[in-house]
N, C-alpha and C positions, 0 to 999 in steps of 0.2 A: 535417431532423433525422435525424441516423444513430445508432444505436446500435453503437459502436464495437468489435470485438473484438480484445482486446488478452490476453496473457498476462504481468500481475505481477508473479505468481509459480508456479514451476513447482519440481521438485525439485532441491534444489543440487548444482549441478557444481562452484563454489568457495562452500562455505558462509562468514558473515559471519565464525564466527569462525577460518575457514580462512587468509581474507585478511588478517588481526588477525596472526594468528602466522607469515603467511610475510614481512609487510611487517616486523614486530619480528626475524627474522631478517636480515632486510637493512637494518637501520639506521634502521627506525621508530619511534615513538616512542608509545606508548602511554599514556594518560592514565587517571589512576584514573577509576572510577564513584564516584558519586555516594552518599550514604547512599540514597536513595530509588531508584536502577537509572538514573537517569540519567547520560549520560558529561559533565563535566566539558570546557572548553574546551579542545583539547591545546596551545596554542601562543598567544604574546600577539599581536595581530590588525596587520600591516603598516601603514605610514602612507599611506592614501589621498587624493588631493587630490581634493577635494568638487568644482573650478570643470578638471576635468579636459576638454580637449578629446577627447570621446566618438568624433567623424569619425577620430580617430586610431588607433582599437581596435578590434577587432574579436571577436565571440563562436561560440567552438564548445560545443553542449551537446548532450548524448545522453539520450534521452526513450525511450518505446513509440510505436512505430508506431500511429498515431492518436491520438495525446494531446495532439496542439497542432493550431493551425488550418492547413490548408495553406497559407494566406498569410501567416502569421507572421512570414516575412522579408520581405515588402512593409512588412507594417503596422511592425515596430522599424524601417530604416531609414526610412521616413515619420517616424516620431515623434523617433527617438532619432538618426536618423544614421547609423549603421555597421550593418557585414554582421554577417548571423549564420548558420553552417551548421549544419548538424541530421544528426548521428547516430542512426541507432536500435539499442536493443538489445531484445531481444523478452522478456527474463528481467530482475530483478536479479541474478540470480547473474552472466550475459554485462557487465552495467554493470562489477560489482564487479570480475572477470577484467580488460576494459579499460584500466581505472584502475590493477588490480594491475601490471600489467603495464609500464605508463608512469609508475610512481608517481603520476600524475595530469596527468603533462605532456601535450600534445595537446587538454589537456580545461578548458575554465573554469567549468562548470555543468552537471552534474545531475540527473536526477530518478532518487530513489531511493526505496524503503520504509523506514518510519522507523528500522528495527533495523538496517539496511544506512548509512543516515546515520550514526546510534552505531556503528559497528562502524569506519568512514570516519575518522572524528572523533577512534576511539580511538587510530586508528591514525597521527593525527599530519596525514592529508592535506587535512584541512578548514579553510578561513579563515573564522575567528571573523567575524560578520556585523558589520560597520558599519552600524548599525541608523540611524543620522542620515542613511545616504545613501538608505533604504528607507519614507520618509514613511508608503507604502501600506500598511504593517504595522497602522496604525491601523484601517484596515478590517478586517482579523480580528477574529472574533469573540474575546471573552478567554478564551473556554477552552481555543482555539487555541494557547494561550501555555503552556498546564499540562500540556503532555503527558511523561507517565513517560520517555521517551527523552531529551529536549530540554526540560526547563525554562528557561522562557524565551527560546525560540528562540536561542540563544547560535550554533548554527553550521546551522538547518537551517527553511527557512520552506515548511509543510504547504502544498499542490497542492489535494490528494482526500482526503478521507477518507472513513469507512462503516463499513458492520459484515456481519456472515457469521449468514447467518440458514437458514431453510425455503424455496426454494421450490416450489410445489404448485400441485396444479388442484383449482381449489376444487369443480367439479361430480365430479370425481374418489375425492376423499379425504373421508371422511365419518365422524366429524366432524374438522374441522381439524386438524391437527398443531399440539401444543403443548412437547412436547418433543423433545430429541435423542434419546431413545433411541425414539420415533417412525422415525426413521432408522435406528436399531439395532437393535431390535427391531419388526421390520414384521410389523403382522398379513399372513397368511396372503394375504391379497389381494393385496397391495404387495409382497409378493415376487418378486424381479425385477424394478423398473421405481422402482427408486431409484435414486440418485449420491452416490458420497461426492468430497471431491477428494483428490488425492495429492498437494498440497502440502504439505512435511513439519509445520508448524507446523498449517496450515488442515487437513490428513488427522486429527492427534490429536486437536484440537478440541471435534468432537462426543463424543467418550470420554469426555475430562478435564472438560468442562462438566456432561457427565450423573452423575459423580462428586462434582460441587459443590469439582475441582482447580484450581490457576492453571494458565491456559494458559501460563503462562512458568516450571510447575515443572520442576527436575532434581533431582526426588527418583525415583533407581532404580524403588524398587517402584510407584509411582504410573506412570510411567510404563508398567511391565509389565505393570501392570490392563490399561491401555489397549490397549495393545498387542494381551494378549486378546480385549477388547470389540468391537477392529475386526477381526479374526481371525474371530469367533462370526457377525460380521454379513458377512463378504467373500460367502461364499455365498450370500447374499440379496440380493447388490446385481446392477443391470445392469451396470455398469459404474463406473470409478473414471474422473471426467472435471473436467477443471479449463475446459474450455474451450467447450464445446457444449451444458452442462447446459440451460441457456434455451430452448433451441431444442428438445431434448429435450422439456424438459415442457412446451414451448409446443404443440408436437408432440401430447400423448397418451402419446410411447413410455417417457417416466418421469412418475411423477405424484408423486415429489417430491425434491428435491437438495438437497446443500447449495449456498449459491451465497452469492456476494458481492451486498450489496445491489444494487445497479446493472446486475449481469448478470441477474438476475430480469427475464424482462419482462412486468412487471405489465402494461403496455399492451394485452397479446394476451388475448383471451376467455379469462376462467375462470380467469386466473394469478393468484397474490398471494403475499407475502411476508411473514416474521415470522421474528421473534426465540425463541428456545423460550424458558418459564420459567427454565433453569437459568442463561439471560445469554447473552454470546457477545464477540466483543475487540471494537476499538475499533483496525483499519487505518487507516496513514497512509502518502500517498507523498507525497515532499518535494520541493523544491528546494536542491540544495547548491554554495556552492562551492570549485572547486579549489585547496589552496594554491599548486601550480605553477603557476595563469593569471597569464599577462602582461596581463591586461586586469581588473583587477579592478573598476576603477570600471564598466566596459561589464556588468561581470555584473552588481554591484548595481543598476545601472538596468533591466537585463533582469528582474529578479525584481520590481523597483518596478514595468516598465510589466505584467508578468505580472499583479501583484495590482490592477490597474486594475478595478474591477467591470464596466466593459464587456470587459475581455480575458477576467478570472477566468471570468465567466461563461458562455464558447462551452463550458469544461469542463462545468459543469451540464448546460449545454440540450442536448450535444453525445455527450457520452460517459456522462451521466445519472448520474454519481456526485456526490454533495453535495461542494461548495467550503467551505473555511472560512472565508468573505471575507462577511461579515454583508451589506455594501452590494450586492456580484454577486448572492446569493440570494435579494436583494429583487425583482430585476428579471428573476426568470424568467421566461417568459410562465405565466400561470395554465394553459393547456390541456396546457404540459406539466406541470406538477403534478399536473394532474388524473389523467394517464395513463400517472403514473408516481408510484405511493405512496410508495415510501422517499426521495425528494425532499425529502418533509415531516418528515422526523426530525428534530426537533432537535441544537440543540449538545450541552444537558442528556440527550436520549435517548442520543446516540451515549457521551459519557460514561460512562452506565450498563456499555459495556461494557471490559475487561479491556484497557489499553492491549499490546501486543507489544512488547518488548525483548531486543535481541538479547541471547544468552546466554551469549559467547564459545566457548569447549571445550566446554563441555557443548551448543551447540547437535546437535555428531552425532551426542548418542541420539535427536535427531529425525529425524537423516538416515536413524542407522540403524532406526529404528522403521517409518518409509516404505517403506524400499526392501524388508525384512522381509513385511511388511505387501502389499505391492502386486505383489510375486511373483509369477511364474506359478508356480501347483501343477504 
């Protein structure tokens, strides 16, 4: 078992709704949202032949470096028949660029963040899912199917999901961290040997939540609170780190971060994780795909053999973020539950928190809150 390190998300070089207005500039087609923040399917979904000869097709998809099994191409042409190559991009922002760039052509499949799929979606270059060719979907769990982005999975089927909590050393911090302003307002001890991340959306986070805000507000002033709150605490922090915090506080040299569930590593003496009282989102990376693939029946069977509980599941035990695949989650082995707590979240617990929807134009008062924000004095 590896604990995989991967970067998500990092601060946008093409934010989601960057790529929204430069694809609508060249001939894209944008589809309204939804009453509820969800995008609406852009386009009516091609005629795919269900008894397609697969050996004939082939699949290119672009992932995070360490997010599928390194045999992956063994194991689909074992199963399915045809070649598949494998792109990485280290950011979604470099995904989104990729895609902008080819309108999608080069590319049949996906893995994206779920605001980065709406934002895809909006923009015209997404095929609407042929859900008859995707049996596996049945293994999701159903609240899998309710997410604020994508109701009903219409163009986008969830990978990982989790939530953005505390991580801490519990011989350290006394008594537990139960809030984010925990984070932001650090007694005198924990002064210096915090983490917040500068992911623009995950950087506001702790502000807007200690506020009892949406993390998907663009309300100016609400915003500016925050703005200040991460300001008042920059000086108390060790550093701003999207990537290392784990090790950090597995370390001693921070005794507490913000972190994504999964990069917590509870595993190591004295680590554990938690959610503060004031809530926290509800992360999703997806699988999408391209309206420009030529191969679309080979992608729907790639996403079908993806959701297989014995595939689903190398991402749990692997990369130790929770799957949404009810039957894959059944079959973890127990000793890694045991030594990895946020495993055990439920569907119902992650729910609890604030799903992320991309925000079109307004997303770069986040950009600019970040970059503002993370500055060197």
């Amino acid at each position: 078992m590896s604990r995989i390190r991967h970067t998500r998300h990092l601060p946008a070089v093409v934010t989601a709704a960057g790529l929204v207005l430069a694809l609508a500039a060249c001939g894209g087609s944008n589809s309204a949202n939804t009453a509820d923040g969800a995008a609406a399917p852009s386009a009516t979904a091609a005629q795919l032949d269900p008894n397609a000869d697969l050996t004939k097709q082939s699949l290119t998809f672009t992932i995070w470096d360490g997010y599928s099994p390194e045999d992956l191409k063994e194991r689909v042409k074992e199963k399915l028949g045809f070649n598949i190559e494998k792109a990485i991009h280290d950011t979604n922002e470099t995904a989104m660029a990729k895609i902008m760039a080819s309108r999608g052509v080069g590319f049949d499949v996906a893995f994206v963040s779920g605001q980065y799929a709406q934002a895809l979606n909006e923009a015209g270059l997404l095929e609407p899912l042929h859900k008859e060719l995707i049996p596996n979907l049945a293994n999701l769990y159903p609240e899998a199917s309710n997410l604020s982005y994508d109701k009903g999975n219409n163009f986008s089927v969830p990978y990982t999901w989790g939530t953005t909590g505390i991580c801490y050393r519990t011989d350290l911090v006394k008594p537990a961290p139960t809030s984010w302003n925990d984070l932001l307002q650090p007694k005198p001890e924990y002064e210096k040997k915090i983490t917040l991340m500068t992911t623009e959306r995950w950087l506001a986070l702790p502000a807007l939540k200690a506020m009892n805000a949406s993390i998907n507000t663009t309300d100016d002033a609400v915003i500016a609170k925050a703005k200040e709150m991460l300001e008042a605490a920059k000086p108390k922090l060790l550093a701003f780190d999207d990537t290392e915090f784990g090790a950090k506080v597995a370390k001693g040299e921070a005794v507490m971060a913000e972190a994504w569930d999964g990069w917590c590593p509870t595993g190591e003496p004295n680590v554990a994780f938690t959610v503060p009282k004031e809530g926290s989102d509800l992360w999703v990376d997806t699988m999408v795909i391209l309206k420009a693939s030529k191969n679309k029946e080979a992608a729907h069977a790639f996403i079908n053999f993806i959701l297989d509980p014995e595939q689903h599941g190398w991402a749990a035990t692997n990369i130790l973020y929770k799957v949404p695949n009810k039957a894959a989650m059944e079959k973890i082995p127990a000793s890694v539950l045991a030594s990895n707590e946020p495993l055990k979240y439920t569907p119902a617990d992650l729910l609890q928190g604030e799903s992320i929807i991309d925000l079109g134009e307004d997303s770069v008062k986040y950009t600019t809150l970040s970059t503002e924000v993370t500055a060197a004095q």
